[in-house]
C-alpha positions as a Markdown table, in Angstrom:
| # | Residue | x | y | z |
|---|---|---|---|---|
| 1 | Unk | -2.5 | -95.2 | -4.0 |
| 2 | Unk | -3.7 | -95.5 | -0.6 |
| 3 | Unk | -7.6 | -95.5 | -2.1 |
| 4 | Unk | -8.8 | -98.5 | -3.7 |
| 5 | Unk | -8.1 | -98.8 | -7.9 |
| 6 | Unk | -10.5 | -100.4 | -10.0 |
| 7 | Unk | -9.0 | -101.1 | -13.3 |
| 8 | Unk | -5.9 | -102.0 | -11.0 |
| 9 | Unk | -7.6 | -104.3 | -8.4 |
| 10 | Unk | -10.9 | -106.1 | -10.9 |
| 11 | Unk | -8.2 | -108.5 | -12.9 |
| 12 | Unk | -7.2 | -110.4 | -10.0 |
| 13 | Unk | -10.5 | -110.6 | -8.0 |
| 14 | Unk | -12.3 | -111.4 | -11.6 |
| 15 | Unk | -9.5 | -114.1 | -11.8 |
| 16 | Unk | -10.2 | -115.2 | -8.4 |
| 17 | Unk | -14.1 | -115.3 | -8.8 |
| 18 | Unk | -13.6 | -117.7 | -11.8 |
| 19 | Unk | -11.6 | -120.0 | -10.1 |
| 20 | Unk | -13.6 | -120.5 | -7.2 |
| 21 | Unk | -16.4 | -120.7 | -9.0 |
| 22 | Unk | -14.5 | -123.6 | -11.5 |
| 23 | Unk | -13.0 | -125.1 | -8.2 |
| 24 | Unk | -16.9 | -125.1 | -6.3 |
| 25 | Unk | -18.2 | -127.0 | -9.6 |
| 26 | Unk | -15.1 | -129.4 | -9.4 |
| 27 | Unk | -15.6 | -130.4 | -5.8 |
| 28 | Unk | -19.2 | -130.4 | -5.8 |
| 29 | Unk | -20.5 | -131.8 | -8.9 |
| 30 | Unk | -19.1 | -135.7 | -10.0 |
| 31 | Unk | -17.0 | -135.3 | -13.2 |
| 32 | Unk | -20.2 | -137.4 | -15.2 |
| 33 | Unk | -22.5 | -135.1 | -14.7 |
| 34 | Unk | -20.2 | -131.8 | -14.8 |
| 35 | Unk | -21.3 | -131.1 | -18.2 |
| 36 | Unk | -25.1 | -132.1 | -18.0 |
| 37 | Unk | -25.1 | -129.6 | -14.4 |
| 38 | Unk | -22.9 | -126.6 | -16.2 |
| 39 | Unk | -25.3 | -126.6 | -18.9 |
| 40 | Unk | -28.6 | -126.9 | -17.3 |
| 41 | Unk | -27.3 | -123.7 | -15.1 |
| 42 | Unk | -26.4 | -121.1 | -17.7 |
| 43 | Unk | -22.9 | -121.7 | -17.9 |
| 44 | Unk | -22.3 | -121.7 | -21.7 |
| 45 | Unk | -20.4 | -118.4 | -21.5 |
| 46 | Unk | -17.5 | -120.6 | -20.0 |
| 47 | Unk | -16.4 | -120.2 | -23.6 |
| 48 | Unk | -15.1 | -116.8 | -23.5 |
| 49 | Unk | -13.1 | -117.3 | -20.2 |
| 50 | Unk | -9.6 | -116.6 | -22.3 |
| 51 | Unk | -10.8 | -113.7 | -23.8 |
| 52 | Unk | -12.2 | -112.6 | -20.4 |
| 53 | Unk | -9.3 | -112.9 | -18.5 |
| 54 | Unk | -7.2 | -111.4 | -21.8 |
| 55 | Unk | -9.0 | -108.1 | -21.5 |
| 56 | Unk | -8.5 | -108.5 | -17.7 |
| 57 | Unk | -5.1 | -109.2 | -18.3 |
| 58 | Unk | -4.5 | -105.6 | -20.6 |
| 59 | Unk | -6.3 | -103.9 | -18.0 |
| 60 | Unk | -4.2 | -104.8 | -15.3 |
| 61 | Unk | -0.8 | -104.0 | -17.3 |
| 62 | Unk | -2.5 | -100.7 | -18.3 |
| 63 | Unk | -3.5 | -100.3 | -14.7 |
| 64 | Unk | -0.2 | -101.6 | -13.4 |
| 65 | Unk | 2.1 | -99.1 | -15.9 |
| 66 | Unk | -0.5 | -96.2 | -14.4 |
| 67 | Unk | 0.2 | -96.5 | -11.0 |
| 68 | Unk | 3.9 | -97.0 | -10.9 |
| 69 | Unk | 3.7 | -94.1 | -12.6 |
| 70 | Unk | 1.6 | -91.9 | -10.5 |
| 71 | Unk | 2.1 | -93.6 | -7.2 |
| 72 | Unk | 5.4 | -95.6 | -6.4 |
| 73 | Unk | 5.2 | -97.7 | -3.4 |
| 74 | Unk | 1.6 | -98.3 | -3.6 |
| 75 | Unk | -0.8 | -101.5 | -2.3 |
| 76 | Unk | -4.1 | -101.7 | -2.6 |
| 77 | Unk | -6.5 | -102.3 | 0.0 |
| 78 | Unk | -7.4 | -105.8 | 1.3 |
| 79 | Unk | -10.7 | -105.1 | 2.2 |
| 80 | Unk | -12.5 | -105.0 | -1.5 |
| 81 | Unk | -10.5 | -108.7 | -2.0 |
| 82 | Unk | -11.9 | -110.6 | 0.9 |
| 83 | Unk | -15.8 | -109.4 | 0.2 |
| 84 | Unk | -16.3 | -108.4 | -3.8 |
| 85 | Unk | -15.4 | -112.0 | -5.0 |
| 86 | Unk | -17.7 | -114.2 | -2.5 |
| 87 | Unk | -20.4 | -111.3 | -3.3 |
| 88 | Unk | -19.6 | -111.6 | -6.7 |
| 89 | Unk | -19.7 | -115.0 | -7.1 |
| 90 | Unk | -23.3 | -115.3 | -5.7 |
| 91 | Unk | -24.7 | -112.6 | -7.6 |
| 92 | Unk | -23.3 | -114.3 | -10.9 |
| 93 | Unk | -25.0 | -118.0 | -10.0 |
| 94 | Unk | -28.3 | -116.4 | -9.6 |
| 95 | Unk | -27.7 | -114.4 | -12.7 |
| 96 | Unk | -26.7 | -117.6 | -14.4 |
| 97 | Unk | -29.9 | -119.7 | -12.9 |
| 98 | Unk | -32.3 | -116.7 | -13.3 |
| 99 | Unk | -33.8 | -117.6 | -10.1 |
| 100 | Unk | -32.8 | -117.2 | -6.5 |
| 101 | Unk | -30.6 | -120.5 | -5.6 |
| 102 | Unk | -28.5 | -121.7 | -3.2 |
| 103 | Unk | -27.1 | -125.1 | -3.2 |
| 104 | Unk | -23.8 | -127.0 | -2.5 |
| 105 | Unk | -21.7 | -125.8 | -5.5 |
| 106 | Unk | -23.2 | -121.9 | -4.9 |
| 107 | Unk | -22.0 | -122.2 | -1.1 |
| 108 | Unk | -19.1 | -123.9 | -1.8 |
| 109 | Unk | -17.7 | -121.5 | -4.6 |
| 110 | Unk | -18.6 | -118.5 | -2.4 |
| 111 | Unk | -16.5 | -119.5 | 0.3 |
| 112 | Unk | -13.8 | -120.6 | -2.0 |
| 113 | Unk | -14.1 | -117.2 | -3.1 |
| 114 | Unk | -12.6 | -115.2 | 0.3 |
| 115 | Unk | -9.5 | -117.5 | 0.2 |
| 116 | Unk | -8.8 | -117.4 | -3.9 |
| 117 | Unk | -9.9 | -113.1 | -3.9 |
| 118 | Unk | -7.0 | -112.9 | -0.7 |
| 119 | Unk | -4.6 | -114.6 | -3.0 |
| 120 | Unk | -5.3 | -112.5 | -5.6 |
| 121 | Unk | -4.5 | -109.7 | -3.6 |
| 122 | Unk | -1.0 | -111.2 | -2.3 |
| 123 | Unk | -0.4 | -111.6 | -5.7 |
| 124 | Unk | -1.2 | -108.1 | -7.1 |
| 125 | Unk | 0.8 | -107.0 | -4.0 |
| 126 | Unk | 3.8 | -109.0 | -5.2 |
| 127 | Unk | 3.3 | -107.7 | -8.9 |
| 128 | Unk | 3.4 | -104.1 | -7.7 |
| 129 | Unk | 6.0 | -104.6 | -5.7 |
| 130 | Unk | 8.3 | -105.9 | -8.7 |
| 131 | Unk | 6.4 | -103.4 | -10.9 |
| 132 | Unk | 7.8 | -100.6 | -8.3 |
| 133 | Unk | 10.9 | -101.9 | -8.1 |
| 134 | Unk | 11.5 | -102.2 | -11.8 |
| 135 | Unk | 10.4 | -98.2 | -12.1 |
| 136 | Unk | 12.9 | -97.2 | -9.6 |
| 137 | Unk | 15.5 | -99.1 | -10.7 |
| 138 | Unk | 14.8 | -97.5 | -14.3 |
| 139 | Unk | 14.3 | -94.6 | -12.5 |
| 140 | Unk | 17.6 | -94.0 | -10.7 |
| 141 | Unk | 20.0 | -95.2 | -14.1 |
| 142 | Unk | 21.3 | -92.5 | -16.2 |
| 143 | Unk | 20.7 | -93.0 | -20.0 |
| 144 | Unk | 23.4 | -93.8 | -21.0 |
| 145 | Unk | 24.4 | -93.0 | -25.1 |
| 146 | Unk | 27.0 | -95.2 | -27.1 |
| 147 | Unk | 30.3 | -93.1 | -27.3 |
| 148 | Unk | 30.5 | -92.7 | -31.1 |
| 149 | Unk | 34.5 | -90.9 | -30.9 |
| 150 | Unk | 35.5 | -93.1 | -34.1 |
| 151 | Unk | 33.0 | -91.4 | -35.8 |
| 152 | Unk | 33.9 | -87.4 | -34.9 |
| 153 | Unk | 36.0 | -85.7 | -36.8 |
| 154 | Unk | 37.0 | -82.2 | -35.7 |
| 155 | Unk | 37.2 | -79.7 | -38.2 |
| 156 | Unk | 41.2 | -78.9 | -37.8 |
| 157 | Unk | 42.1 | -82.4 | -38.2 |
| 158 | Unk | 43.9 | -82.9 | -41.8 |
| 159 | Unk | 42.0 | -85.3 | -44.3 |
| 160 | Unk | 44.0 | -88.4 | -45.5 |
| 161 | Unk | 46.0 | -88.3 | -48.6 |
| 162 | Unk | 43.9 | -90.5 | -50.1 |
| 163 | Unk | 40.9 | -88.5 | -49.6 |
| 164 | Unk | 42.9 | -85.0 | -50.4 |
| 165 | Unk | 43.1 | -85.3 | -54.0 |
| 166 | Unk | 40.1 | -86.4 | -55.5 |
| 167 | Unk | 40.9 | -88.1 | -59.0 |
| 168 | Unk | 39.9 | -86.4 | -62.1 |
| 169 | Unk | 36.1 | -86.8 | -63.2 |
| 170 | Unk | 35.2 | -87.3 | -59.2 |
| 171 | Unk | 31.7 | -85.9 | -58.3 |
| 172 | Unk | 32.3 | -82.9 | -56.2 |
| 173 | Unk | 32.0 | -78.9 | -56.4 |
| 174 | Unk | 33.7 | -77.5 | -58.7 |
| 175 | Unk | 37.5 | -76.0 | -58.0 |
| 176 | Unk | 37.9 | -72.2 | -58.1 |
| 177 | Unk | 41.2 | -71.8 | -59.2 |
| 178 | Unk | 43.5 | -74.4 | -61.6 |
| 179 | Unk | 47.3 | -74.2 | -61.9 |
């Protein structure tokens, strides 16, 4: 998986885009007027963050159970993480202000952004590396079935006395021959 893998790489640099851009707004705007500033700028959608980063999160496990599969001992490439969240980030303010804009919070988030989109790519590294290492270790075991031996019989081996005379009126076929 030498080439870059959207559904696989989007999670973490959407994760990391959000928390610059939460981190920007925490440094850069006084607690007091947070909430006046947040909802003067469009940011009521802050509401759906979980569900968000719960699709996010199922796309990456999808994403992650995909390229173990296809690709062990693959990493994605850096470059996408260092430039799609700042870009990212500054395209979704103006979105958000519906106007071209560029203050203190939008500069500060974008260059939160490089640092927070390389840590999600160490991290996504580190995930696929455990992911790998899981599939190879699954991989390389035999499967292994439970012995059932007390539950064989083989077909010369006598039947108990108790079991060899069935007592009168016991469900069974019938007996070919009486003496």
């Amino acid at each position: 998986m030498r080439r870059f893998a959207w559904p696989l790489a989007m999670p973490p640099m959407l994760a990391g885009v959000l928390a610059a851009h939460a981190l920007a707004f925490r440094l850069t705007v006084p607690a007091s007027e947070r909430a006046r500033v947040l909802a003067d700028t469009g940011h009521a959608w802050f509401h759906y963050v979980p569900f968000v980063l719960g699709a996010g999160a199922a796309v990456l496990v999808l994403a992650l159970v995909r390229s173990v599969a296809a690709a062990p001992h693959a990493s994605p490439v850096v470059w996408p993480f260092a430039l799609f969240p700042p870009l990212a980030l500054l395209l979704q303010e103006q979105a958000e202000r519906g106007r071209l804009a560029l203050d203190t919070t939008i500069v500060a988030g974008v260059l939160l952004a490089v640092p927070l989109g390389l840590v999600a790519y160490a991290l996504l590294r580190a995930v696929l590396h455990v992911s790998n290492t899981c599939a190879l270790a699954l991989g390389e075991q035999p499967l292994r079935r439970p012995a059932a031996a007390g539950l064989l019989v083989l077909a010369e081996t006598p039947l108990p006395p108790a079991l060899a005379t069935a007592p009168l009126g016991a469900r069974g076929p019938p007996s070919r021959a009486r003496s």
